[in-house]
C-alpha positions, 0 to 999 in steps of 0.5 A: 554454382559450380557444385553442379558439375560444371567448371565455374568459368567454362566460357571464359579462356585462361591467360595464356601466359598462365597455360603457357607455364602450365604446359612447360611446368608439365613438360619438365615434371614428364622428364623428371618423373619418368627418369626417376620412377623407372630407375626405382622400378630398375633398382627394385627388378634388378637389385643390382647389390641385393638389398632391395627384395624385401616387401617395403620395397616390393610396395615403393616399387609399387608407388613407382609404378603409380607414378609413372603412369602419371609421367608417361599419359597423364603429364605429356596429355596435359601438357599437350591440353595446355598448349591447345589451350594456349593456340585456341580462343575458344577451348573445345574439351576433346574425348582425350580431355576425358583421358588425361582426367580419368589417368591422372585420378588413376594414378593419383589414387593408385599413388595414395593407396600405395603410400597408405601401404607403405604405412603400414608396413612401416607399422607392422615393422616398427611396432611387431617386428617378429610378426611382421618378418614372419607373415609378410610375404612377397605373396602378401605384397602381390595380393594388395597390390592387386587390389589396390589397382582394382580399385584404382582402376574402377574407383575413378569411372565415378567420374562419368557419372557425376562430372568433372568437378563433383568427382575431384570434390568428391576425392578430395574429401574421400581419398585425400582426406582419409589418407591424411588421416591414416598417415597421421594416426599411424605415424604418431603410433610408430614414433612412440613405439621408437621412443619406447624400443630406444628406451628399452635398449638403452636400459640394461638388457639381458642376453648377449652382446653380439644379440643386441648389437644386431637389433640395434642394427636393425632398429637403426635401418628401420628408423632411417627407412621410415624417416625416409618415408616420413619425408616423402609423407611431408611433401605429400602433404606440402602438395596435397594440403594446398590442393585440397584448398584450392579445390575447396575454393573451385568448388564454392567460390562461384563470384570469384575472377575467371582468371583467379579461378584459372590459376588456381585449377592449373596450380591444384593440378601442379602440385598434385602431378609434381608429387610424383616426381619427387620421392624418386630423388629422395630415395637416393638422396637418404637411402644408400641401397637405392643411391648406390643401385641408381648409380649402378643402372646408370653406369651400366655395371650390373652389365659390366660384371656380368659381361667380365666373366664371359670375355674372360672365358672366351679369352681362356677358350681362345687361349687354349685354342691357341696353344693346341694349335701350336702344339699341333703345328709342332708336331707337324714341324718334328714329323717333317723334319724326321722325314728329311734324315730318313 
């Protein structure tokens, strides 16, 4: 029934404590995504401490970018959707409707394609270090992310060729999926090749100590960037997985209860947006560089040291001009006074 298009309970209005909700769950996941994605791209721009230019953080910034978008048009437009939702008996979709739907899929696909980069950087680092520090170039960075908006951008105008709920199915079994499947396929690669370089450091290793120290070092940053990463991967999951379901369940289930059918189209669009607000937090709650960039963006002292060297020169420059005025007026004293004996 509803595969042809057309939403299954289109003439049926939702409940509106649930577009209430909805409008206020959209609301608050405006504020935290934006806050915490335009501290990332801060961190990333600024780098307040020089820790952050790097090609896996040029990507994070990237995933930022994505998900900013989704706090900056595609939350604040829903949430205004709902409450219209909410006032009105009957709901008359609007060109704007049209809008927040092609964004969200924007930045929803630009968010995935940029989580599937990351995963691949982590890869290439994990499992041929010296080949990855020696082609993967900011160059290279600017080149995916290119295409990976291009695509972004052009892939969702599908959807007015084919509909609301044809599209979102069709996404959901093409780009959902095939990400799924890319994260997990990958990461049980880059996990063995950890255990096999843990090993491998462990037995007796030839060459110096001060050699292995530092690729040891190394490896640790790694393995905790990619853990970071392989959080972020989770909650993509605990997001994306019962949004797949739900959507499944949109899509076949044409004598299900109207009101059912509501809960799950605003839960499924929730879970998908709340994704966005949440790698932000986990940057600073298990990578030090960002927690320690964050905090200094939001103590301004970036600013501070920079301004502190300015006021000292004006304060030297003013000193010195200080002193040459005195020295002048001293000498105007001694001639004044030579003067008065003649």
């Amino acid at each position: 029934m509803s595969l042809i298009g057309l939403y299954p309970c289109k003439g049926t209005q939702a409940p509106t404590a649930l577009s209430i909700t909805s409008a206020s769950l959209c609301s608050i996941l405006t504020v935290t995504a934006v806050i915490g994605n335009v501290l990332v791209l801060l961190a990333v721009i600024i780098d307040p401490n020089r820790q952050l230019r790097s090609p896996f953080h040029y990507l994070v910034a990237n995933l930022a970018a994505a998900d900013l978008i989704v706090g900056c048009l595609a939350l604040p437009m829903s949430a205004e959707f709902y409450v219209r939702e909410a006032m009105s008996e009957r709901l008359q979709l609007l060109p704007r409707d049209d809008a927040r739907r092609v964004t969200s899929f924007i930045s929803t696909t630009a968010s995935l394609l940029s989580i599937t980069a990351i995963t691949a950087d982590r890869f290439m680092a994990i499992s041929y270090p010296l080949k990855y520090r020696l082609k993967q170039h900011s160059r290279r960075i600017v080149i995916v992310s290119c295409v990976l908006w291009i695509f972004s951008i052009g892939f969702p105008f599908l959807y007015f060729e084919v509909g609301y709920l044809k599209y979102q199915f069709f996404f959901a079994n093409t780009a959902v999926v095939a990400t799924f499947a890319v994260l997990c396929l990958t990461y049980i690669k880059v996990f063995r090749t950890f255990k096999q370089q843990m090993e491998t450091f462990s037995s007796p290793h030839p060459g110096s100590g001060q050699q292995l120290k530092i690729k040891m070092r190394t490896l640790k940053w790694e393995k905790k960037v990619t853990k970071t990463f392989l959080l972020m991967i989770t909650l993509f999951i605990a997001c994306f997985l019962p949004s797949l379901v739900l959507i499944y369940i949109i899509s076949f289930c044409g004598n299900c209860n109207c009101v059912f059918i509501h809960w799950a189209r605003d839960i499924n669009y929730i879970f998908i947006m709340a994704n966005s607000s949440m790698n932000p937090f986990i940057f600073a709650w298990k990578l030090k560089p960002y927690r320690k960039a964050f905090v200094n963006i939001l103590t301004c002292k970036a600013f501070m040291d920079k301004m502190r060297p300015a006021s000292q020169q004006v304060s030297l420059n003013s000193m010195g001009a200080s002193s040459s005025s005195a020295g002048h007026l001293t000498t105007i004293d001694r001639s004044t006074k030579q003067q008065q004996q003649l």
